[in-house]
N, C-alpha and C positions, 0 to 999 in steps of 0.2 A: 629507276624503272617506274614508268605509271601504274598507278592506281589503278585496278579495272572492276567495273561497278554494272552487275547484272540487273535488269529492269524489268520487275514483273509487274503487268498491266494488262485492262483490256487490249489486244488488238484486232477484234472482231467486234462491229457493230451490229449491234443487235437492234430489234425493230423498236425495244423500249428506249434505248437508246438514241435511237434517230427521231422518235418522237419527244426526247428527255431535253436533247442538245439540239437539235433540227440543223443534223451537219453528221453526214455519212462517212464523215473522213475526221472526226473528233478526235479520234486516239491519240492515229498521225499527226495532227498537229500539236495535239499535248506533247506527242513527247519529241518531235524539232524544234519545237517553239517553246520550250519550259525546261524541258529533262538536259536532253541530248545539248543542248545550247550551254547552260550550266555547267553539263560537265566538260565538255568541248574549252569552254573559258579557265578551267584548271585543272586542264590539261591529265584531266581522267579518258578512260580508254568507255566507255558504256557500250550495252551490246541489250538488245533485245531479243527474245529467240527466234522473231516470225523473220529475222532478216539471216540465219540461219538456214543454207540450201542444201548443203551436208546431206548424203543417208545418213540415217539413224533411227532409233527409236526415238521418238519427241520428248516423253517424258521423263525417260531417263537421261537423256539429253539437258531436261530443264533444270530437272534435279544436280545432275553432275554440277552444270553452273553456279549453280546457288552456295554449293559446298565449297566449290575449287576461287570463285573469285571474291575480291579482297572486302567488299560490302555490298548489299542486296539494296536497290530503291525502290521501295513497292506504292502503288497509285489505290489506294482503296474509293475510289469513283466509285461508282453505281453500282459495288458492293457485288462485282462480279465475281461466280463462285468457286471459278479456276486459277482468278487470282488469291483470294483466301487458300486455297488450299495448301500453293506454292507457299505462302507467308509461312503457314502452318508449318510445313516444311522449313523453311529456315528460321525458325523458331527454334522447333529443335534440336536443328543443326549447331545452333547459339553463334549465328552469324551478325555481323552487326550492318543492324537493319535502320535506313529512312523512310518513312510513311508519309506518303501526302495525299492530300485528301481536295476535292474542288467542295466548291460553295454550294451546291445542289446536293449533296449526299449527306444523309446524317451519319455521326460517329454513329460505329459497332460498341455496343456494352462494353464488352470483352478487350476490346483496342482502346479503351478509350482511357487510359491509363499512362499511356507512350504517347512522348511528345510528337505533333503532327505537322507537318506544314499544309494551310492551307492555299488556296489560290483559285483566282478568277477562273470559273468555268466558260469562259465569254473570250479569253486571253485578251482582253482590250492591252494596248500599249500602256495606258495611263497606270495600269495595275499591275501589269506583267513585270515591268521593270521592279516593282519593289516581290513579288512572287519569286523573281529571279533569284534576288540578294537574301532572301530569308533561305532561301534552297540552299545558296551558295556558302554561308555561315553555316548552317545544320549542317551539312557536310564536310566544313572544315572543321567542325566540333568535333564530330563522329571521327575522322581521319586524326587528328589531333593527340585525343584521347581513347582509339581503338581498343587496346588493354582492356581498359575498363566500359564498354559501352553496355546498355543496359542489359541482362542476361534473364531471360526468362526463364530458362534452365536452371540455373545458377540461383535464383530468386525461389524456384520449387525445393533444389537445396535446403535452402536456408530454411524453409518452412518443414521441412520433415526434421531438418537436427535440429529447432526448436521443440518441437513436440515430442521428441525424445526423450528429453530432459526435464520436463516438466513439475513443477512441484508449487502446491500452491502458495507454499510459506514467501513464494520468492512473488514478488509485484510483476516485475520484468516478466517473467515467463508467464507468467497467467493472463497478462493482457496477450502476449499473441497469441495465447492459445487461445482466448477468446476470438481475435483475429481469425483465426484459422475456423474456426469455429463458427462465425459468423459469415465467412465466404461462402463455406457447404452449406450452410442454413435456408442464404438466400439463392443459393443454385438452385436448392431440392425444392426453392419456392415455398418454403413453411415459415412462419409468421412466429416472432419472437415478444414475450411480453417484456412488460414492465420498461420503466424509460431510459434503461442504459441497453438498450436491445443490440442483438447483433445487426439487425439490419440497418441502422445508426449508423456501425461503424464502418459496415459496409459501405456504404452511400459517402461515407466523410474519406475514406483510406482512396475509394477511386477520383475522387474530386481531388483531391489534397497531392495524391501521384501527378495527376495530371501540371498542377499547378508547380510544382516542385521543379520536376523537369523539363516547363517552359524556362522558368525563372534561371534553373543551374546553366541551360545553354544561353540565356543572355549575360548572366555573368561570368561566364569561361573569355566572353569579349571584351571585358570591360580592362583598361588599360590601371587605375586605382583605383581606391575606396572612396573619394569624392563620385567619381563616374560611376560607382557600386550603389553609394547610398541612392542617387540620383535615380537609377533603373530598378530598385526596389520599390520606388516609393511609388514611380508612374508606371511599375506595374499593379501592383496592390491596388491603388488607384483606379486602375483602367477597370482590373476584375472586382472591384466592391468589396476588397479584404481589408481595408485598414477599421481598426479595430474591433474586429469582428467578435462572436463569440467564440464560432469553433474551431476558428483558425487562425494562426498570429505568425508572421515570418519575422525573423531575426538573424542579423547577421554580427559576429565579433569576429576581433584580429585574434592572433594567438598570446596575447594579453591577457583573452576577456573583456576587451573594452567593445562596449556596444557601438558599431559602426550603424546601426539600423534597428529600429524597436518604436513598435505601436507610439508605446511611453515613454519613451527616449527620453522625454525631458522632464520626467516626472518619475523616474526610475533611478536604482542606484546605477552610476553608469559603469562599478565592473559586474559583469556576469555571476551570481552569487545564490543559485535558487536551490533548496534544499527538500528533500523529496521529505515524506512519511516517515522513513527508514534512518531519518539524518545521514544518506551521501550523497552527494552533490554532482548534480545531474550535469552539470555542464565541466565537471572532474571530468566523466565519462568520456564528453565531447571532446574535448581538446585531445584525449587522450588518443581516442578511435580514430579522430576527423571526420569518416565517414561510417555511416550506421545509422541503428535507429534505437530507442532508449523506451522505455514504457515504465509509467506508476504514478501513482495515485497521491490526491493531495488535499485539500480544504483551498479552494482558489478563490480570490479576493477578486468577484464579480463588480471592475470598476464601473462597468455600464449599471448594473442595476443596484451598486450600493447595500453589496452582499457578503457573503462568505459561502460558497455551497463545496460538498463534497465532487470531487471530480474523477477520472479517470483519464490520462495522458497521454502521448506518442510525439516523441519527433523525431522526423526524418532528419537526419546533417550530411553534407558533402563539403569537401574540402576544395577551397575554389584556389588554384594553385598561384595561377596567373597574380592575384590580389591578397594572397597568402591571408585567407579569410575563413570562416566558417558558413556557409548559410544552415540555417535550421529552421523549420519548419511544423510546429508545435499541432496537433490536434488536440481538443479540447470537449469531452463528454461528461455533462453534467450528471449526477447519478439523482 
């Protein structure tokens, strides 16, 4: 049975619009020429609601869809605010969602944490064709690994049965709750001192999301760990991460052997890093696969030829295909 994948988007052009794109029929071509094409080629069923002639209620209508079919592709373009709402809605619903976005619109704060596909707002040929194939991967990712697709719901979970348990003797739990802590800080817009601030981690937790879950759908594609280390390195590369301060990807086998590391070749090459507490944070890792680890350490600042106190976080996912670990380490100097 095919796939069927609901398309929430503008399809009304609005005057900012036709002054934005200078093209009254913009929508419509996005989504024959991008969407509808894409999913046409792998043989998913897509459905938009304005081609809906039905009586009905419309937005019960929109709604029903969003719940009932099998993932949601939403266009956040010119950050129209009927398509937000729908999002919003299958947010909630904890449906598993594609986001893409054209080259004229800045990311939303809020969205900008979920990975996004962008693309030519011009749909030139010479761009469209590679627009097409990044759409066409994201969605085989998403379809692939549906189970697990990112759950926004399921993420606010995890943040309330963190703060449940709280206690500060434990490193783990106090940095999220710091996390936690630092999100309402910078919602409420109040300003935190001294230099391990929440608004720090704020700022590193949404950048470092973002990056994470570009990186994990290019390596759900990667056929080995030669073609693994390869795409870490020209991604890192492309984004200005290699050897960064506050951020450092790393990838091992379920050995521990470092498949990928800043210092790869100036490091012990099995996985062996020992928290405050003496337990071994990458015990964790191998153990979990996927999760995220928090605590604290004295870090051997090899850029500046230091040692400074730090505070820690890394995201890991288990990349199944390459039976690998990526992880994805933050790094706050206190």
């Amino acid at each position: 049975m095919n796939e069927k994948c609901f398309v929430i988007m503008p399809f009304t052009t609005r005057k900012e619009d036709e002054i934005k794109y200078n093209d009254n029929n913009h929508w419509t071509e996005v989504y024959e020429g991008l969407i509808k094409k894409v999913c046409e080629d792998m043989s998913i069923i897509c459905e938009r609601d304005d081609v809906d002639k039905s009586p009905r209620h419309i937005l019960n209508g929109i709604l029903n869809k969003i719940e009932k079919y099998d993932f949601v592709l939403c266009d956040l373009s010119s950050s129209n605010p009927n398509v937000l709402f729908e999002l919003g809605w299958a947010m909630r619903a904890d449906r598993p969602i594609v986001l893409i976005n054209d080259d004229r619109t800045d990311f939303l704060f809020d969205l900008n944490q979920f990975y996004t596909c962008i693309y030519d707002n011009r749909l030139k040929p010479s761009t469209l064709e590679k627009n097409k194939k990044e759409l066409s991967d994201t969605i085989q990712s998403l379809l692939k690994g549906s189970e697990e697709h990112p759950s926004f719901v399921k993420q606010l979970a995890l943040e309330v049965n963190s703060l449940q348990n709280v206690s500060d003797v434990n490193p783990q739990e106090y940095l999220l709750k710091k996390i936690y802590e630092s999100v309402q800080d910078f919602k409420q817009g109040s300003k935190s001192q001294g230099k391990s601030s929440f608004g720090t981690w704020t700022f590193y937790i949404n950048t470092a999301i973002g990056h994470f879950s570009r990186l994990n759908t290019i390596l759900n594609n990667c056929n080995n760990l030669i073609d693994a280390e390869r795409q870490i390195l020209d991604f890192v590369n492309l984004n200005n991460l290699f050897r960064n301060q506050a951020y450092q990807f790393s990838l091992i086998d379920m050995n521990r052997r470092f498949i990928y590391h800043d210092w790869k070749n100036t490091i012990n090459p099995i996985a062996t890093k020992i928290s405050l507490d003496s337990f071994n944070i990458y015990d964790i890792i191998i153990e979990n696969k996927t999760g995220i680890v928090a605590w604290q350490d004295n870090g051997n600042n090899a850029l500046q030829n230091s040692v400074e106190r730090r505070e820690n976080i890394a995201v890991y996912a288990y990349i199944k295909n390459i039976e690998a670990i990526l992880i994805f380490e933050i790094h706050n100097n206190l």
